[in-house]
N, C-alpha and C positions, 0 to 999 in steps of 0.2 A: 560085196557090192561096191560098186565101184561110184564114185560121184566124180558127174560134169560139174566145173562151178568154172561162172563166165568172171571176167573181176568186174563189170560194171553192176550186175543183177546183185544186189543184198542177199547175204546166205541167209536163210531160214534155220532157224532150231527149232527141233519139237519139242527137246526136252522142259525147256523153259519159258515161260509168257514173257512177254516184256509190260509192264505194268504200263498203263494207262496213266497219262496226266491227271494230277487233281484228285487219284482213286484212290482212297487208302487202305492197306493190306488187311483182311480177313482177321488175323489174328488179335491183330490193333483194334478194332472194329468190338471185336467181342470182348476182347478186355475194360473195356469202355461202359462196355452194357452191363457186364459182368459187376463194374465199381458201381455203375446207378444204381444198379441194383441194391447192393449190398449196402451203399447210401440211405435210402431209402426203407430197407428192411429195419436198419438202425433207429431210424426217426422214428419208424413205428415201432420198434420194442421202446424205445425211451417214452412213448404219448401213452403206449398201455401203462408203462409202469406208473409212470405219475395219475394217468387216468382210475389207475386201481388204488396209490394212494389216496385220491383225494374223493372215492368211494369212500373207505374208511374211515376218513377224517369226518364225512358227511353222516356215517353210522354213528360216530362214538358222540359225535355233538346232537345227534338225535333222541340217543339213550340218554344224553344229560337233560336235553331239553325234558324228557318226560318225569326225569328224579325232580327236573326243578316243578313242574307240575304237582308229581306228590306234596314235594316240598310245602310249594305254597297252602295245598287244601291241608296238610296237617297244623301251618302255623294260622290259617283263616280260620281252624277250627279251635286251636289253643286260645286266640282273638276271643272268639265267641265266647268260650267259658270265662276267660277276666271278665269279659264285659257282662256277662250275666249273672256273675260274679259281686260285681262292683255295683251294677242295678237293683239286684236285690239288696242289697247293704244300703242301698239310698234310700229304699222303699222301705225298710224296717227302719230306719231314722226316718223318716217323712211320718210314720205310723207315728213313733211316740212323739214328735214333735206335735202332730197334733190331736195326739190325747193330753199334750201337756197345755196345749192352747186350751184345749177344751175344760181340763179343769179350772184352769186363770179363766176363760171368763162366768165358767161358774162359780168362781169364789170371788169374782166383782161384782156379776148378779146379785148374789148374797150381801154384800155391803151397799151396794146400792138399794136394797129391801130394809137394811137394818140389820141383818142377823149377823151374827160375828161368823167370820168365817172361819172353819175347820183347822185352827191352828196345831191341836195335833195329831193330826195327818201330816204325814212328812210327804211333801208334793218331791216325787221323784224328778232327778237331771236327768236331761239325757246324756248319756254315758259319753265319753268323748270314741270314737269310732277308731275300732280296732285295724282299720289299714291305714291312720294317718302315720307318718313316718316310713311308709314302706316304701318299696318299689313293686311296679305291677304285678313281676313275675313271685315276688313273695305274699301278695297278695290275694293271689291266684289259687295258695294254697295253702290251708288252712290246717295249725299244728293245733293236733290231736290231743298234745300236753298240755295246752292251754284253754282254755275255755273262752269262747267267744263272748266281748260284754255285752254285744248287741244283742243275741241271744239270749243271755243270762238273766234277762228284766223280766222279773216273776207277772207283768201284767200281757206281758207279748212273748210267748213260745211259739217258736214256730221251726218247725224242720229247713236245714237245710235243701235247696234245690240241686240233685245229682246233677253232676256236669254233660255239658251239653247241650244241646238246645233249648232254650227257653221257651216253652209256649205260649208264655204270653208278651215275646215280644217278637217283632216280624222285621226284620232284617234287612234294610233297602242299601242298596249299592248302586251311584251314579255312576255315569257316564264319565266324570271325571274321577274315578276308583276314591271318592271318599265315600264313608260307609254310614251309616245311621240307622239308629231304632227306634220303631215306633210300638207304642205299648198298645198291646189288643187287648181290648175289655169285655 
């Protein structure tokens, strides 16, 4: 094949385009998208993974949350036995305290009538109370080797009360978590 070429006409090539102003090459192009890409792909492995830690973080503070729930009803419950505890022990001192009144004012009665009063009769003390000097939690429990003196007063035997709730007292808990008992009769 032969070619006419004028010199003023521009030759033509087919083999090659001549790029356009402004255009940028195909390959450049895709490399480009190819980096967002891969950009992007990154940001979201790094958002799952901290997303799935902090999944976890939300589980294992959940399981606490729930230990600290037993927690509390096992120690609201140990609560309850001091104090029921510590209420009957009033109650049995309040008893002889006033059968002790009660004999004083029948032995005034008596001398306000004249008669000499019951001098020997030993008018029983009441005992001094076997949890002064303690702390709650040793008071809470009650050694086996020792005999209680509250108990001990041949005019008032009385069983103790198994641990746990009290039925004769009812349990009120404000709004501001202070707690109180009222006795039901």
């Amino acid at each position: 094949m032969t070619m006419i070429s004028e010199p003023e006409i521009p030759a033509i090539e087919l083999g090659e385009r001549e790029k356009a102003p402004g255009r940028p090459n195909r390959a450049v192009t895709i490399g480009v998208v190819a980096a967002g890409a891969a950009l992007v792909t990154f940001v979201n492995v790094t958002a799952a993974i901290y997303l799935y830690r902090g999944v976890n973080d939300l589980r294992a503070l959940e399981a606490r949350l729930d230990q600290l729930g037993q927690f509390e009803q096992r120690i609201g419950a140990r609560i309850d036995t001091v104090n029921n505890g510590f209420q009957s022990r009033f109650e049995t001192l309040d008893r002889q305290l006033q059968a002790s009144f009660g004999r004083i004012n029948g032995n005034v009665a008596r001398l306000e009538q004249g008669q000499p009063a019951a001098a020997d009769t030993d008018t029983p003390r009441a005992p001094e109370p076997g949890f002064a000097g303690t702390t709650v939690a040793e008071a809470a429990v009650e050694n086996p080797a020792e005999p209680d003196p509250v108990d001990a007063s041949p005019t008032f035997k009385r069983k103790a009360a198994p641990p746990g709730a009290n039925p004769s007292y009812q349990r009120i808990q404000q709004a501001d978590g202070k707690v109180y008992y009222k006795k039901i009769n």
